[in-house]
C-alpha positions as CSV (number, residue, x, y, z in Angstrom):
1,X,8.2,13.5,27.0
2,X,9.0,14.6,23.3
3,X,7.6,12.6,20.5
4,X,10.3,12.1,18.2
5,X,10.1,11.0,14.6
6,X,11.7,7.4,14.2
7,X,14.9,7.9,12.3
8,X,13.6,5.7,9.5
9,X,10.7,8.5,9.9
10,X,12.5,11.1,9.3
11,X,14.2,9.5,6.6
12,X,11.0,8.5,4.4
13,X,10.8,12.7,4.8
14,X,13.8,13.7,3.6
15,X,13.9,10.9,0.6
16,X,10.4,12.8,-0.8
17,X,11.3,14.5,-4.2
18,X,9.3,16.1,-5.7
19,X,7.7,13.8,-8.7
20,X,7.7,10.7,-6.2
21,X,5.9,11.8,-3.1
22,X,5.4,9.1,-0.7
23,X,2.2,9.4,0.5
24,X,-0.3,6.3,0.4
25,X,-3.8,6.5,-1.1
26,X,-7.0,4.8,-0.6
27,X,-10.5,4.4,-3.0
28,X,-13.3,3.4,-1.2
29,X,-16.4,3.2,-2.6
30,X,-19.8,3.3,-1.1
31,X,-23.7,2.9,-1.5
32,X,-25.1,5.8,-0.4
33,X,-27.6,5.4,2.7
34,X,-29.3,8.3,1.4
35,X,-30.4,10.4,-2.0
36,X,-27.4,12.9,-0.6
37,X,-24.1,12.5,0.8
38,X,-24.2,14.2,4.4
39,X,-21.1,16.0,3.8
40,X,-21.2,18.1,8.1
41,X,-22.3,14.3,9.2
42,X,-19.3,12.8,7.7
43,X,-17.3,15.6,9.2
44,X,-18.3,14.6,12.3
45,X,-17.7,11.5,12.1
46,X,-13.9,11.9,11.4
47,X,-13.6,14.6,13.6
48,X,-15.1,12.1,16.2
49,X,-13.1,9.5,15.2
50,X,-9.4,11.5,15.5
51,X,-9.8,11.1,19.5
52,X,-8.9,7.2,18.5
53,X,-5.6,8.3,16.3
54,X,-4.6,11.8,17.5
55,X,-1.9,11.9,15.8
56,X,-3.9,13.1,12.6
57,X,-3.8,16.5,14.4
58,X,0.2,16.9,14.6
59,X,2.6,18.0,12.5
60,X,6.0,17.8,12.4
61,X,8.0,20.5,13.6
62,X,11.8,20.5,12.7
63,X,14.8,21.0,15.3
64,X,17.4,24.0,14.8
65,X,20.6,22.8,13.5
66,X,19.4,19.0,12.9
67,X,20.8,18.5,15.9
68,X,18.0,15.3,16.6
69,X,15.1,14.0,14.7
70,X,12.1,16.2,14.2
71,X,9.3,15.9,16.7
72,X,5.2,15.7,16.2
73,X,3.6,18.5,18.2
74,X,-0.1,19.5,18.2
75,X,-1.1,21.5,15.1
76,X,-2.6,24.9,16.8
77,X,-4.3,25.8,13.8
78,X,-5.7,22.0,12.6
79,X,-9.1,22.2,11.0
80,X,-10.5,19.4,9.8
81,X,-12.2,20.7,7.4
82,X,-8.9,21.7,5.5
83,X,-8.4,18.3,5.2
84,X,-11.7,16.4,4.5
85,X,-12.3,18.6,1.0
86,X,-15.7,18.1,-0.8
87,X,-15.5,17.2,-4.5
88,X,-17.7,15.9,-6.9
89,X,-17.7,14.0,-10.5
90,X,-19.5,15.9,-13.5
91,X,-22.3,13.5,-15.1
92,X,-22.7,10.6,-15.5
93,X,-19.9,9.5,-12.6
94,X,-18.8,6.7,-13.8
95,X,-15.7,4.8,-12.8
96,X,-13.2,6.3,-15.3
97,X,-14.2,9.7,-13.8
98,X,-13.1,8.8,-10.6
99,X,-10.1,7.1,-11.5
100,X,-9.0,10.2,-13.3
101,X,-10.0,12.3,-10.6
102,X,-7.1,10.1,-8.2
103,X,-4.8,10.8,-11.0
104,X,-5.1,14.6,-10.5
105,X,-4.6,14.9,-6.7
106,X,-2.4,11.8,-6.1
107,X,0.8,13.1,-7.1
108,X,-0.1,17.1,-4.8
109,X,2.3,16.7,-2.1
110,X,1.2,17.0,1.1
111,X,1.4,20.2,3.5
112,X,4.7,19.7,5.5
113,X,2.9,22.6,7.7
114,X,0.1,21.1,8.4
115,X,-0.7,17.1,9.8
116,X,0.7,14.4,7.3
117,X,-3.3,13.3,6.1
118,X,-5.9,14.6,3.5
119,X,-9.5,12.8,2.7
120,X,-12.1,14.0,-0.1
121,X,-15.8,13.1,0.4
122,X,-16.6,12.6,-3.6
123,X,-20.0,13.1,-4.4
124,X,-21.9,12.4,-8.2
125,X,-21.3,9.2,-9.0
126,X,-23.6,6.9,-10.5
127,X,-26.3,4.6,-9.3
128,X,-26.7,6.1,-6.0
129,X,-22.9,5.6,-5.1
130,X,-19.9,7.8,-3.5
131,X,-16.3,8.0,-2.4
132,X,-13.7,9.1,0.1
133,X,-10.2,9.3,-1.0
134,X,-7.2,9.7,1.2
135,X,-3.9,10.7,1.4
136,X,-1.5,9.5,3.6
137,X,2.1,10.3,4.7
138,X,3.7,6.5,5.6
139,X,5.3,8.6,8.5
140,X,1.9,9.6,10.1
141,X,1.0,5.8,9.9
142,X,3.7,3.6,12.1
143,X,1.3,1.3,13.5
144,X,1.7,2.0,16.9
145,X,0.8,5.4,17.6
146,X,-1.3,5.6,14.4
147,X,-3.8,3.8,12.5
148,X,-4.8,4.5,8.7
149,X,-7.8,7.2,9.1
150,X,-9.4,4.7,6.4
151,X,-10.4,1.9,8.4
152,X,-11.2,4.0,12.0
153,X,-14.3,5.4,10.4
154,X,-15.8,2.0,9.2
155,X,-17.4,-0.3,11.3
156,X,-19.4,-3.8,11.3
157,X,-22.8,-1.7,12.8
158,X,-24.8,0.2,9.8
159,X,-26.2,2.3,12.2
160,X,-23.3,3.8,14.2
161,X,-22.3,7.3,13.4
162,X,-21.2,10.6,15.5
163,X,-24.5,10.9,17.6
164,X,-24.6,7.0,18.1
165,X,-21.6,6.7,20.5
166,X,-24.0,8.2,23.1
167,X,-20.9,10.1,24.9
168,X,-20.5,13.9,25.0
169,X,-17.8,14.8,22.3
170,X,-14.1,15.4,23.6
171,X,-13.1,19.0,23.4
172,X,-9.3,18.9,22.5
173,X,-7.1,21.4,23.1
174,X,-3.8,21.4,21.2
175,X,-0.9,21.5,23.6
176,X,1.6,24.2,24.0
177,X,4.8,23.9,20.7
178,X,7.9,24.1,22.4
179,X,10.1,26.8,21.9
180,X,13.7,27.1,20.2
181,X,15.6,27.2,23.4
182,X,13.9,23.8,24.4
183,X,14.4,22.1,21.6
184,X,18.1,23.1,21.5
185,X,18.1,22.0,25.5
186,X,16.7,18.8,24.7
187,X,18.1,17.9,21.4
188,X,22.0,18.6,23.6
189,X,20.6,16.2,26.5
190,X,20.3,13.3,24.2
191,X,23.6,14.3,22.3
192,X,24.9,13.6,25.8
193,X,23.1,9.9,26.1
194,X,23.1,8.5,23.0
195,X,26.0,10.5,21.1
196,X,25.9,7.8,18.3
197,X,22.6,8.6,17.3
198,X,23.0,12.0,16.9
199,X,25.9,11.6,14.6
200,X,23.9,9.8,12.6
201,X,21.6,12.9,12.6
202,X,23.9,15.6,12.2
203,X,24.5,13.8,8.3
204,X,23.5,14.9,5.7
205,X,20.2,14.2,3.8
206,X,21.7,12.0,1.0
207,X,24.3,10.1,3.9
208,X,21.1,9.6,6.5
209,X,19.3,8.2,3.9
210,X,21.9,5.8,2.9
211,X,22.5,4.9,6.2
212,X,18.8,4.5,7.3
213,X,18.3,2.2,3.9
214,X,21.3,0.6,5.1
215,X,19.6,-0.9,8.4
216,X,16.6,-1.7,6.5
217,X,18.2,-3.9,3.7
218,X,19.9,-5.2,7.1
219,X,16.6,-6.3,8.1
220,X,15.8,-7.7,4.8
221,X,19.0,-8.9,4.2
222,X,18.4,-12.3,4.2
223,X,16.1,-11.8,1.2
224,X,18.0,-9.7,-0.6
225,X,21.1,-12.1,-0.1
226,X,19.0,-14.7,-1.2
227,X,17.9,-13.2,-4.5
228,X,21.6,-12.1,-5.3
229,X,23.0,-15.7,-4.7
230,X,20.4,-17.2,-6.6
231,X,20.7,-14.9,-9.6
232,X,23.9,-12.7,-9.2
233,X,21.8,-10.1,-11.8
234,X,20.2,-7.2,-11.5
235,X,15.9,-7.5,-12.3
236,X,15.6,-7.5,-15.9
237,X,15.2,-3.9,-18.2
238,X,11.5,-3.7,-18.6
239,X,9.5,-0.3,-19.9
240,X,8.3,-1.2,-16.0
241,X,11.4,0.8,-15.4
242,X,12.0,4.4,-16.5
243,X,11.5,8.4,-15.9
244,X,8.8,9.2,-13.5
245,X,7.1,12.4,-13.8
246,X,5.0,14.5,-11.9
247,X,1.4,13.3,-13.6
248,X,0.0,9.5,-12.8
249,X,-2.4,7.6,-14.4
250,X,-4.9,5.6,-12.2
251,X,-6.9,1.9,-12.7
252,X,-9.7,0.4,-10.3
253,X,-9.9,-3.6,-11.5
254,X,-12.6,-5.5,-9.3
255,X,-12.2,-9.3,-9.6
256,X,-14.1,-11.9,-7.4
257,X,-12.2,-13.8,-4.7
258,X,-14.3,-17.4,-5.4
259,X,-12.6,-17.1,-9.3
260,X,-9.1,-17.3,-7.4
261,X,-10.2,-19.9,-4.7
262,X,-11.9,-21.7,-7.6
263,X,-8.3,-21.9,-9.3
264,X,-6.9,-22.9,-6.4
265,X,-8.8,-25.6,-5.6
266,X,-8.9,-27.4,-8.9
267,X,-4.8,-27.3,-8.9
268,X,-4.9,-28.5,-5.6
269,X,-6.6,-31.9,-6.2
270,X,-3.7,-34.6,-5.6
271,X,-1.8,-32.1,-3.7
272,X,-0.6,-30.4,-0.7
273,X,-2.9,-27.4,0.8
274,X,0.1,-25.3,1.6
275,X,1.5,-25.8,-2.2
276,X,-0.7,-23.1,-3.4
277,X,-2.1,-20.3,-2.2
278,X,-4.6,-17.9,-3.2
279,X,-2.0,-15.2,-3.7
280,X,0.2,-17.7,-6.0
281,X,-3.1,-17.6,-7.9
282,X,-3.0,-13.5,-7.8
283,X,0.8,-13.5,-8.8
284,X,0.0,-15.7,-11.7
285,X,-2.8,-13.5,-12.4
286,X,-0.5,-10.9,-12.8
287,X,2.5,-12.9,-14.9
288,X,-0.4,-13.4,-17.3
289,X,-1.4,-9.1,-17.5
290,X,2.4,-8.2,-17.8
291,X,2.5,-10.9,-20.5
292,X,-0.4,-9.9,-22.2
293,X,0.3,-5.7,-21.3
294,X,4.0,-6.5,-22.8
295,X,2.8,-8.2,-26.1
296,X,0.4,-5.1,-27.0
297,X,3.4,-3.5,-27.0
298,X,5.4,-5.1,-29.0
299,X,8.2,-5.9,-26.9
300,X,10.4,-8.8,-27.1
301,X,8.6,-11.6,-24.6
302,X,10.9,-15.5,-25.0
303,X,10.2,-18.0,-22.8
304,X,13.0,-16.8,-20.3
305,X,11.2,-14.0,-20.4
306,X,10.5,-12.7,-16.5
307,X,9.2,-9.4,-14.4
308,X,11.1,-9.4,-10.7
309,X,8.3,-8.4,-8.2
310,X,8.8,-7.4,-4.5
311,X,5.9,-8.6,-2.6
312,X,5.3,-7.8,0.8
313,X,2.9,-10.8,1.5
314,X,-0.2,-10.5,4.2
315,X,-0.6,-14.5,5.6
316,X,-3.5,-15.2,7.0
317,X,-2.5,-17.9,9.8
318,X,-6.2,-18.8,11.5
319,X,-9.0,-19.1,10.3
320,X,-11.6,-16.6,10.8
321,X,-9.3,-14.7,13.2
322,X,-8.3,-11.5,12.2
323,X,-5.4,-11.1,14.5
324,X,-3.6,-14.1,12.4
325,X,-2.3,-11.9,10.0
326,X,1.3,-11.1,9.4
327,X,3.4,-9.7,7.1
328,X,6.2,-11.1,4.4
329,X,8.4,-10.2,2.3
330,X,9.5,-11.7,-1.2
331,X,11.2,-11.3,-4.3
332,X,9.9,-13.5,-6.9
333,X,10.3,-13.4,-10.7
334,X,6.9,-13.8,-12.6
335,X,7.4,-16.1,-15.4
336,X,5.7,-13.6,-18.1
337,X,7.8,-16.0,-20.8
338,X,5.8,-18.8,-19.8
339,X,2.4,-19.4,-22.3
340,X,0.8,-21.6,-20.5
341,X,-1.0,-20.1,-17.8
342,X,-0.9,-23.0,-15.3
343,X,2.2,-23.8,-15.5
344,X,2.8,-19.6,-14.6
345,X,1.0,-20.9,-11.4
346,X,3.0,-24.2,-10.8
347,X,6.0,-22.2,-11.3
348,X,4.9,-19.3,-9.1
349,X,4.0,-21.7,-6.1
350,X,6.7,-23.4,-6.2
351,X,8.8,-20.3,-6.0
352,X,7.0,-18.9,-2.9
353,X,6.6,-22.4,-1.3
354,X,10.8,-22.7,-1.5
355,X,11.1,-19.4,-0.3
356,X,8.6,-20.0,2.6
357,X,9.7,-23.5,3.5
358,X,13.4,-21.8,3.6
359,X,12.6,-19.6,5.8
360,X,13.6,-16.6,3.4
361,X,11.2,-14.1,4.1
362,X,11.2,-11.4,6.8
363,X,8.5,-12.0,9.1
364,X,6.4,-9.7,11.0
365,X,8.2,-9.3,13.9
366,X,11.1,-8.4,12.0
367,X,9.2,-6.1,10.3
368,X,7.3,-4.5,13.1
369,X,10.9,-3.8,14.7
370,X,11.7,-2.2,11.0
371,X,8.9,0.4,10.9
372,X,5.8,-0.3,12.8
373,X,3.2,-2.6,12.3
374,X,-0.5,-3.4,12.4
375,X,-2.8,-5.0,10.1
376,X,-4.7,-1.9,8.8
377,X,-1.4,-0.2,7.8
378,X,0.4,-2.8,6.0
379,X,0.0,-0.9,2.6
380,X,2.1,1.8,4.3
381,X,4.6,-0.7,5.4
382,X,5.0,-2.7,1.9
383,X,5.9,1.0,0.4
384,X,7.9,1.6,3.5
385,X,9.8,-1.8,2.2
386,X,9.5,-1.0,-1.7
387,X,11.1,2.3,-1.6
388,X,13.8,1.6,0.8
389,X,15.0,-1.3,-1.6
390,X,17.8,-1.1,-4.2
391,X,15.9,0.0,-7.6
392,X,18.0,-2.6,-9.3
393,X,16.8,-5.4,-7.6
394,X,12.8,-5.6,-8.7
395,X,10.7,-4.0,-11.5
396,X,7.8,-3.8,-9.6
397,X,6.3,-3.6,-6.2
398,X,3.0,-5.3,-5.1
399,X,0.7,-5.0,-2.0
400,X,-1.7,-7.8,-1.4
401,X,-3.3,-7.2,1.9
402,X,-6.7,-8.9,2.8
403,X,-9.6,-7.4,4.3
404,X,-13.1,-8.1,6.1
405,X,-14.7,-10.6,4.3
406,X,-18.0,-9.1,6.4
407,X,-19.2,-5.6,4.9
408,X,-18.2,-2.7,6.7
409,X,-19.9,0.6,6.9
410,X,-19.8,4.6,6.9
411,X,-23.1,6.5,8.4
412,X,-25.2,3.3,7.2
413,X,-23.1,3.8,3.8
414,X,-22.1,0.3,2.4
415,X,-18.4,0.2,1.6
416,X,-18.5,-1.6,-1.8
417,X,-15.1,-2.0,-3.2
418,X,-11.8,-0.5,-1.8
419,X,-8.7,0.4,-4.1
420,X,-5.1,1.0,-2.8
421,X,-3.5,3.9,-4.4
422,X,0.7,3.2,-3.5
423,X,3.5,5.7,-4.3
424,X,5.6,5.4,-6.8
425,X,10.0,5.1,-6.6
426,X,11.8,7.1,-8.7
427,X,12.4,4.4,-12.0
428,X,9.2,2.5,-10.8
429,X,6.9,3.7,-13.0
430,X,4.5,1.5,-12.1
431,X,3.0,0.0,-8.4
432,X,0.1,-2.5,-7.9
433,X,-1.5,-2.2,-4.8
434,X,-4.8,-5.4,-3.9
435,X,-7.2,-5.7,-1.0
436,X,-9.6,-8.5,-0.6
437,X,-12.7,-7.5,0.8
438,X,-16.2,-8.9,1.5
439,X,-15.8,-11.2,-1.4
440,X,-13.7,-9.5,-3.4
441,X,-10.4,-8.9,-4.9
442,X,-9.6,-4.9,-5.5
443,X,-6.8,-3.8,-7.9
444,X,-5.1,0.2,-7.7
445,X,-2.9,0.0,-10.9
446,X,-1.1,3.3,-10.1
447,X,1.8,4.5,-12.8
448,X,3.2,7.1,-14.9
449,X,1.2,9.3,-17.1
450,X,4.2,9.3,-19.5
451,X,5.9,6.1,-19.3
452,X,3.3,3.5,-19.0
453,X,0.5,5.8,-20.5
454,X,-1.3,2.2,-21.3
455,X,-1.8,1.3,-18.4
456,X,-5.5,0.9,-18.8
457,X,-4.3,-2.1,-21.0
458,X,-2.8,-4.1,-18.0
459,X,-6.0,-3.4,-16.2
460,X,-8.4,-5.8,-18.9
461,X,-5.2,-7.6,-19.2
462,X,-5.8,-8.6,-15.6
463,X,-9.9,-9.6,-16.2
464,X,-8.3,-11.9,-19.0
465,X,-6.3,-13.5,-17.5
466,X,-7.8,-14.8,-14.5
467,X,-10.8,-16.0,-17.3
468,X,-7.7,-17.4,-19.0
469,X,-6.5,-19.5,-15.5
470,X,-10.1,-20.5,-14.9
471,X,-10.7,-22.4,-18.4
472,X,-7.3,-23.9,-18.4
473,X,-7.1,-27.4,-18.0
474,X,-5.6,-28.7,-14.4
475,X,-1.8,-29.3,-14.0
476,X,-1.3,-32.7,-13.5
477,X,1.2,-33.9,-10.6
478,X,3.5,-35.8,-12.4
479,X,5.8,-34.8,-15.5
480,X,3.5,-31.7,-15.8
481,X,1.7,-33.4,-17.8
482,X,-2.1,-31.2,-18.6
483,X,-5.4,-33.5,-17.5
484,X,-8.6,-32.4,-19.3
């Protein structure tokens, strides 16, 4: 049977241009096991690893005419090691190196010829560490037939590795492409059976889009409806918002998790668990940078002041069970206006608990109907959800997804920090991507070279103000009055 790209697939393809590719990144960072980085070992590993998502060895192969959706067919000339590169930082490999080395092949669009995926083993860096970047097409990763390459080569065992699976490896042998005349024969069959979705195909690029982004602010509909009724406004005109080119600028920010659970917990006394959460604590993290970030330059900031945020929200519903995780989505407007940094928490958790309690956000099942969904991917899915949104409606997109809090490992190589790296819209000129992981909380501050070339700014800006939300006094319950 043909494996068809999802029309929401094919659209995230054809909505690429050429200064906003789509592809989703990932920093990790590791200890080295070893005084050198086994680059063949590592190799193997992947290569070993691809049996689990073999769609990294397809590509998509287009239909004559448009007449339906392109298909993924095995890639007869895949070689992985065209896509796990070597690299290394000159000395001393620091951080900033590597960050700038993310800048330079983040905004390379991928190889339509070739499978949807690129990794770079990055060797050099300082006290005994190294790195694997990848690349990732959204459309590659749906969550059902694919996982994020990322997370299939890390595991809870330090010592598992190619030669520790203990089974002989799987010889694969790409399958036969079809030829024109089938794919012709085939795409006619379905115009036959389902002769509404193929006009939808036969559009063209700038109508399919529109009508694919149509069904998907049908799905979040009920957010977007919401925001509109409550505001009737578009998001506010922010330097957020403006020309993106074709070079990036790239910050890694490592906080730890206890400083936000710490916050939490000391607004929390005389109220509610579920009135705050440790991502209101992130978000007010944030209103407190963009404050700070906005000041430095000189703009306007009053106490109306606000930055609209889409947030595509990872909720953790069990504890210590992994498979409680689903995925939400909000708008909420970060009170940036607001000085006091508490109150930018009372604010923001009130704001997510109405939302929440109103049963405003779209849920995973929703969203798993929308583009395909599993825990690993949901970076992928909350660009999925930030491009396809009106540009009018938010000024900036953020990913919070949480991860292991037990560390995870490559070849015996600790994973130390990971860093999301998410695309950017055209007029988003900046995107915030955070994972939690093994006791931490892991910022990718991904923007335009050009139109936010400060963005190293926002990156201390973040440091400061969680320090800022920690020393605060507590929020009293009543009148908001501020205890000692």
């Amino acid at each position: 049977m043909t494996d068809r790209l999802s029309s929401l697939d094919a659209s995230f393809l054809a909505l690429e241009e050429g200064t906003t590719p789509l592809h989703v990144g990932s920093v990790m960072v590791f200890q080295a096991a070893s005084s050198t980085v086994d680059y063949d070992r590592i190799i193997a590993l992947i290569e070993e690893r691809l049996t689990l998502v073999p769609r990294y060895r397809q590509r998509v192969m287009e239909v004559p005419g448009r007449l339906a959706n392109p298909l993924w067919v095995d890639d007869p000339a895949f070689d992985v090691t065209y896509h796990v590169r070597q690299a290394a930082l000159p000395r001393p490999g620091s951080d900033r190196q590597l960050e700038e080395f993310v800048t330079r092949i983040s905004p390379r669009p991928l190889d339509r010829n070739r499978p949807l995926w690129e990794a770079y083993i990055v060797e050099g860096m300082e006290n005994g560490r190294f790195a694997i970047v990848t690349k990732t097409h959204p459309a590659l990763v749906d969550g059902a037939a694919a996982l994020d390459l990322a997370h299939v080569i890390l595991t809870e065992d330090p010592g598992a590795g190619p030669e520790a699976a203990g089974a002989e490896p799987v010889a694969w042998r790409p399958r036969r492409l079809p030829n024109t005349m089938s794919l012709v024969t085939e795409a006619v069959g379905e115009m036959v059976r389902r002769p509404m979705q193929v006009v939808e195909t036969l559009q063209s690029g700038v109508h399919d889009v529109a009508a694919t982004g149509g069904r998907v602010l049908a799905a979040v509909g009920e957010v977007a409806s919401t925001l509109l009724q409550a505001s009737a406004r578009p998001a506010p005109s922010l330097p957020l918002n403006g020309p993106v080119g074709s070079a990036r600028r790239f910050v890694m920010v490592g906080t730890d998790l206890a400083d936000y659970r710490d916050v939490r917990s000391r607004l929390m006394k005389g109220r509610r668990p579920e009135e705050v959460t440790v991502n209101d604590v992130i978000l007010a993290t944030l209103a407190g940078a963009l404050r700070t970030w906005l000041l430095t330059r000189g703009e306007a900031v009053t106490n109306t002041t606000t930055v609209r945020a889409l947030v595509p929200v990872s909720v953790h519903t069990g504890d210590d069970d992994e498979r409680g995780h689903h995925l939400s989505a909000f708008f909420v407007d970060l009170p940036v206006g607001e000085p006091n940094p508490r109150m930018r928490l009372h604010q923001i958790a009130y704001a997510m608990h109405q939302q929440t309690d109103a049963g405003r956000a779209v849920g995973a099942r929703s969203l798993s109907g929308l583009a395909g969904f599993a825990p690993p991917t949901m970076h992928s899915l909350g660009a999925r959800i930030a491009r396809m949104a009106s540009r009018r409606l938010y000024n900036l997109a953020v990913t919070n997804v949480p991860g292991p809090q037990r560390p995870r490992y490559a070849l015996g190589a600790r994973l130390l920090a990971t860093y999301p790296v998410l695309p950017l819209s055209p007029d988003q000129a900046l995107a915030i991507g955070l994972t939690s992981y093994d006791g931490g909380v892991y910022y990718g501050l991904h923007a335009d070279r050009d139109t936010v070339p400060d963005v190293d700014v926002l990156g201390r800006a973040i440091v400061d103000a969680l320090a800022e939300l920690r020393e605060a006094p507590r929020l009293a319950r009543s009148r908001g009055t501020i205890e000692p």
